[in-house]
ChimeraX commands (.cxc) that place a marker at each C-alpha (Angstrom):
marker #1 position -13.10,-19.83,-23.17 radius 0.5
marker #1 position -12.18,-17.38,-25.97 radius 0.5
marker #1 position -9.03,-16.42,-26.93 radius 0.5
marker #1 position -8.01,-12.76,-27.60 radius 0.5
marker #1 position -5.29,-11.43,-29.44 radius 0.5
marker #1 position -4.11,-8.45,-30.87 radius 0.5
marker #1 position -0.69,-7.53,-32.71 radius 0.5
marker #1 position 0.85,-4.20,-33.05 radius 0.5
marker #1 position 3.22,-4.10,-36.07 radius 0.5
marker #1 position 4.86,-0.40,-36.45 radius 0.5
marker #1 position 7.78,0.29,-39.10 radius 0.5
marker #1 position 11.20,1.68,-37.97 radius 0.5
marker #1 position 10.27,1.58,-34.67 radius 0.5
marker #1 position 12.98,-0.75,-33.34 radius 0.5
marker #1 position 13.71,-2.92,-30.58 radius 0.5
marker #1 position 16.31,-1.85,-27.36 radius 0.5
marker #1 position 15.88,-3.97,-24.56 radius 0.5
marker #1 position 17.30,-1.84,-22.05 radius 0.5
marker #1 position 16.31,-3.39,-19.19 radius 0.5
marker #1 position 15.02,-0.63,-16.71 radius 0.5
marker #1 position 18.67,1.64,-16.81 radius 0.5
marker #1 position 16.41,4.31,-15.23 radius 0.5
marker #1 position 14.69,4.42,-12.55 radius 0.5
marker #1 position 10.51,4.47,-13.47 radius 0.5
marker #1 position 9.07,6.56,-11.12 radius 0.5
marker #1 position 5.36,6.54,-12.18 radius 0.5
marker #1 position 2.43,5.86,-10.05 radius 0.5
marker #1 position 1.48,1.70,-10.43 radius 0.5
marker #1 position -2.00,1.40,-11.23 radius 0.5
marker #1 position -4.20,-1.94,-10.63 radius 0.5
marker #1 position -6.18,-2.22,-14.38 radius 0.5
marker #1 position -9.25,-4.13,-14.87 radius 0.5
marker #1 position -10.61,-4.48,-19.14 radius 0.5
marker #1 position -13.65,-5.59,-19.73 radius 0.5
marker #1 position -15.27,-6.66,-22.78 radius 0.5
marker #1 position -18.64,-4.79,-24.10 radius 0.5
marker #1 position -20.78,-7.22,-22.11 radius 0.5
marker #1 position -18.98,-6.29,-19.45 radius 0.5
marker #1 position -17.34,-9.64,-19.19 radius 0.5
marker #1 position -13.54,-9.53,-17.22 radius 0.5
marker #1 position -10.46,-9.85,-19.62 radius 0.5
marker #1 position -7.89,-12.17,-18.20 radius 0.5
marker #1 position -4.58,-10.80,-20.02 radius 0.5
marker #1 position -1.24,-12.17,-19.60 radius 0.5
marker #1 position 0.52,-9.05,-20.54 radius 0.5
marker #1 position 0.15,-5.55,-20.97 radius 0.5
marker #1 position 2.17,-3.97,-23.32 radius 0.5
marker #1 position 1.92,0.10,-22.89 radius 0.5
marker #1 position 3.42,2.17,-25.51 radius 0.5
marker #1 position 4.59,5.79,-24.49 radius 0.5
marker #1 position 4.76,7.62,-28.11 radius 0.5
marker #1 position 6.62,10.85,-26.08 radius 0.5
marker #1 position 9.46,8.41,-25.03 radius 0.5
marker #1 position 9.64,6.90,-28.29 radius 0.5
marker #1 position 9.15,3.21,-26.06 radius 0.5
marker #1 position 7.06,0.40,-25.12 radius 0.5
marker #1 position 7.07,-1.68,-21.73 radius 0.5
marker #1 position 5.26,-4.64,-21.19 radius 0.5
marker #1 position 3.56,-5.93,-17.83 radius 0.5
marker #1 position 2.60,-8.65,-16.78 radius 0.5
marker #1 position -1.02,-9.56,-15.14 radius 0.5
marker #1 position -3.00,-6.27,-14.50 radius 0.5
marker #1 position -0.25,-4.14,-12.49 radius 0.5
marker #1 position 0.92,-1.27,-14.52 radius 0.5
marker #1 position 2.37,1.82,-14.61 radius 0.5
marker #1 position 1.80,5.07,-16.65 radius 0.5
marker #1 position 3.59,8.15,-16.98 radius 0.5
marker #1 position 0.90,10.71,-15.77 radius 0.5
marker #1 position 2.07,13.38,-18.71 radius 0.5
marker #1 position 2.74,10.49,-21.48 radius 0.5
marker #1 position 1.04,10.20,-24.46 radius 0.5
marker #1 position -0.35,6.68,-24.40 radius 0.5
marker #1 position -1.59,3.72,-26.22 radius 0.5
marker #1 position -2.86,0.53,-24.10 radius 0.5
marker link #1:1,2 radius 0.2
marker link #1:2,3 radius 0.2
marker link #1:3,4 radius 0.2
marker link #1:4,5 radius 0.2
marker link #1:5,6 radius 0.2
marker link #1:6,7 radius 0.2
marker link #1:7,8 radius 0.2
marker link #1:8,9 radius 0.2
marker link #1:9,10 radius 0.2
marker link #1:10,11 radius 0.2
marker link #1:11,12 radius 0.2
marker link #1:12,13 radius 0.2
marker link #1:13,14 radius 0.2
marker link #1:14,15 radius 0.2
marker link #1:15,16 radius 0.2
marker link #1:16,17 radius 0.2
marker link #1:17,18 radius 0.2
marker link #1:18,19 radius 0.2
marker link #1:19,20 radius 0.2
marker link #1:20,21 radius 0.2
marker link #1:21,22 radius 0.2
marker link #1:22,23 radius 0.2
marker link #1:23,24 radius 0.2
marker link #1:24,25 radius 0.2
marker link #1:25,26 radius 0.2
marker link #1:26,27 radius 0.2
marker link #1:27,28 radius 0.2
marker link #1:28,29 radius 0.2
marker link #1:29,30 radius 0.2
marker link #1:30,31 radius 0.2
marker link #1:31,32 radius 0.2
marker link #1:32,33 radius 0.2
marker link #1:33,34 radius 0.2
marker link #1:34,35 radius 0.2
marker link #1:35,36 radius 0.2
marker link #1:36,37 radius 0.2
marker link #1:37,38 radius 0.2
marker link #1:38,39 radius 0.2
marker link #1:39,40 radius 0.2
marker link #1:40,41 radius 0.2
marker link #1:41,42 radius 0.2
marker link #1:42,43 radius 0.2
marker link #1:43,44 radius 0.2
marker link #1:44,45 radius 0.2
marker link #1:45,46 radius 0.2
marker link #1:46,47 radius 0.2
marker link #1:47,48 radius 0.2
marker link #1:48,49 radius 0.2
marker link #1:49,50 radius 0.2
marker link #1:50,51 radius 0.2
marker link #1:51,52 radius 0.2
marker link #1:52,53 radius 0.2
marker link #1:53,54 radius 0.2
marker link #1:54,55 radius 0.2
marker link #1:55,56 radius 0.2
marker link #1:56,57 radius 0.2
marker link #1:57,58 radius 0.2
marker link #1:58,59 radius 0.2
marker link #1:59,60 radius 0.2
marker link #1:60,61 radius 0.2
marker link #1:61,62 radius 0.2
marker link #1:62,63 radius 0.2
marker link #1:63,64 radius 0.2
marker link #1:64,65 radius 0.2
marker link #1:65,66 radius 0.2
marker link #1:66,67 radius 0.2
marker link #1:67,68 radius 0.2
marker link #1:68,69 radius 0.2
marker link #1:69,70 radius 0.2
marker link #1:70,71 radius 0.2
marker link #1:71,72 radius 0.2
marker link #1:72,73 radius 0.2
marker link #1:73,74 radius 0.2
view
C-alpha cells in the first residue's frame, strides 16, 4: 500500500484550539476521494479549512461537515 501525504503550511495563520464553544450546525456529509484511477483513498483525517471563518477543523474517517455558504478548501 501507498502512503499519501500532504502538508499545509500557511504564515500568521495561528493556532486556537477552541474546542467546539459553538454549536456547528452544518449538514454532516459522508465523503468518499478517490484517486485518478479511481482507486478509494483511505484517510485518517480530514482537515477542512473555512477561509470566511478564518478556521480549520479536522475530522476524522470520512464524516464531515461543511458550512453550505463557506468558502472552502478540502
Amino acid at each position: 500500500m501507498n502512503n499519501i501525504y500532504r502538508t499545509l503550511s500557511i504564515e500568521n495563520f495561528g493556532t486556537w484550539n477552541c474546542d467546539q464553544s459553538v454549536f456547528i450546525e452544518w449538514p454532516y456529509i459522508t465523503a468518499q476521494f478517490k484517486t485518478e484511477n479511481n482507486s478509494e483513498l483511505l484517510l485518517d483525517n480530514i482537515t477542512v479549512i473555512d477561509s470566511r471563518m478564518n478556521g480549520a477543523i479536522t475530522y476524522y474517517h470520512n464524516r464531515i461537515q461543511l458550512d453550505p455558504d463557506g468558502q472552502l478548501m478540502i
